[in-house]
C-alpha angles and dihedrals in degrees: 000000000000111000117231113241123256122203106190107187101196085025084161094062142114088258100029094056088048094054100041089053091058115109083234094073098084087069092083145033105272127222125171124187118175132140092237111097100194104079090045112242122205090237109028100200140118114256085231100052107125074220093067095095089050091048088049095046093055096037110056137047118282100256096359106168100233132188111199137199117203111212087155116124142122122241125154142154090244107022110144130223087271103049094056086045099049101036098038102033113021090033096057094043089056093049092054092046088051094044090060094038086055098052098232116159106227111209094180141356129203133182131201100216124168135247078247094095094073094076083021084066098047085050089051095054094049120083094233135137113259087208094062087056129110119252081259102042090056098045081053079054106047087051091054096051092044101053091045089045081047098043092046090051089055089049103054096045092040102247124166102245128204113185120196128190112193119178122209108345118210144166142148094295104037105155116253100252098063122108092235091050077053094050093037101059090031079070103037094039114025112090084215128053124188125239106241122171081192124108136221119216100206127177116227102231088222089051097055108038088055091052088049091057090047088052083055095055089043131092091201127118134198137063143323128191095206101202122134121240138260096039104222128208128239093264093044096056085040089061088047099050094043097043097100094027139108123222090245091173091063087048100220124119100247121181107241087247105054085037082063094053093043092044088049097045095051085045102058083034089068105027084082090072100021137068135163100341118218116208115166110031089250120018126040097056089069084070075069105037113110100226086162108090121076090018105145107214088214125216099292113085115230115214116214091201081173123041131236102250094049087051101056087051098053091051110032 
């Protein structure tokens, strides 16, 4: 049986190295293309080298019939103006440029885009100055311009296009710079959490990535808003994480039970003078931020094959 081509753009990622390392792989052809050069891509190129159609073009088959699935983005807790402009927008214009000067047939597409376009969308249809944005607005802004530059290039050369918005994506191993790993150890480690009525919207690793290879195997197109349910708020997945924990930093033995009722009280104590912290200018108020409400689920179902509850203890 002949294996059906993969192309993975930020094959080096968080999410790339997950799913690669996932048995199903093998179901495919894999090709992997990243900048960065230490996990060994197949192609080892910057998305926005004016090179990327030449590379292609010597690298793959003559009329190979690809799917790809596009993982590349740049995120990042101090990423400038620049840096979401040029890796979200310019990169992926170059890509897709580069992906019709090299010939390659293209059978599906899907895009791994970010709950972020919802407020990405509401920036695009105001006549504002990007310059005048926050590091987050623009990175809002620089989603929502790459999955309609995406979605318009589909369009035009006829590709099936899947379109998938995760929101925080977490599990066991998260690296160490992402906003959930933050969160994650603010509530297990910290003697003092913070009373929040707000909610986080998070996306399970092992959910996705199953939803992902089912996208693979479908001939469906559309979009999925990949978001596990219920959306808890920050207290209800702080209960959860530190059900079966001790209060190490205090350093006293406390049975699980006694540290709930320690961890609440001095929640609801400080909550009276306290709401939504913010502790860095830019980052750690989106642990608080509701991204819950108006979200639109698309026409693409997501499959939570593990619950929320079991998720986050398996990775907090």
């Amino acid at each position: 049986m002949i294996k059906k081509s993969l192309l993975i753009t930020g094959s080096s990622g968080y999410l790339g190295q997950d799913f690669i390392s996932d048995k199903r792989i093998k179901k495919f052809k894999v090709i992997t293309l990243d900048k960065d050069q230490t996990k060994q891509p197949n192609l080892n190129i910057d998305l926005n080298d004016p090179n990327l159609s030449s590379v292609m073009i010597k690298s793959l088959d003559a009329g190979i019939n690809v799917s790809i699935l596009n993982l590349a983005a740049t995120r990042s807790d101090y990423a400038s103006y620049g840096d979401y402009i040029s890796g979200n927008i310019d990169a992926t214009n170059n890509f897709l440029r580069s992906l019709e000067i090299a010939g390659i047939n293209i059978e599906m597409f899907i895009h791994l885009s970010s709950v972020a376009v919802f407020d990405g969308f509401k920036l695009l249809n105001k006549n504002i100055d990007t310059k005048d944005l926050s590091s987050d607005e623009i990175y809002e802004y620089s989603k929502a311009k790459q999955e309609i530059l995406i979605s318009e290039w589909c369009k035009k050369n006829g590709v099936k296009l899947k379109i998938i918005r995760p929101s925080a994506i977490f599990s066991s191993n998260q690296p160490r710079n992402t906003n959930t790993w933050k969160l994650f150890s603010l509530l297990k480690y910290s003697p003092v959490i913070f009373s929040s009525p707000a909610k986080k919207s998070l996306t399970f690793i092992k959910n996705l990535n199953d939803n992902i290879y089912s996208s693979l195997d479908s001939d469906e197109t559309g979009t999925m808003l990949a978001v596990e349910k219920p959306i808890l708020s920050v207290n209800e997945i702080q209960e959860i994480i530190l059900k079966d924990r001790k209060l190490f930093s205090f350093k006293v033995s406390v049975k699980k039970t006694s540290l709930l009722r320690i961890s609440n009280l001095l929640t609801r104590f400080l909550g009276i003078f306290v709401s939504d912290p913010i502790f860095t200018p830019n980052r750690v108020e989106k642990f608080y931020k509701d991204t819950s409400s108006n979200l639109i689920d698309g026409n693409l179902d997501y499959v939570q094959s593990v619950c929320l509850k079991e998720a986050l203890k398996k990775s907090a």
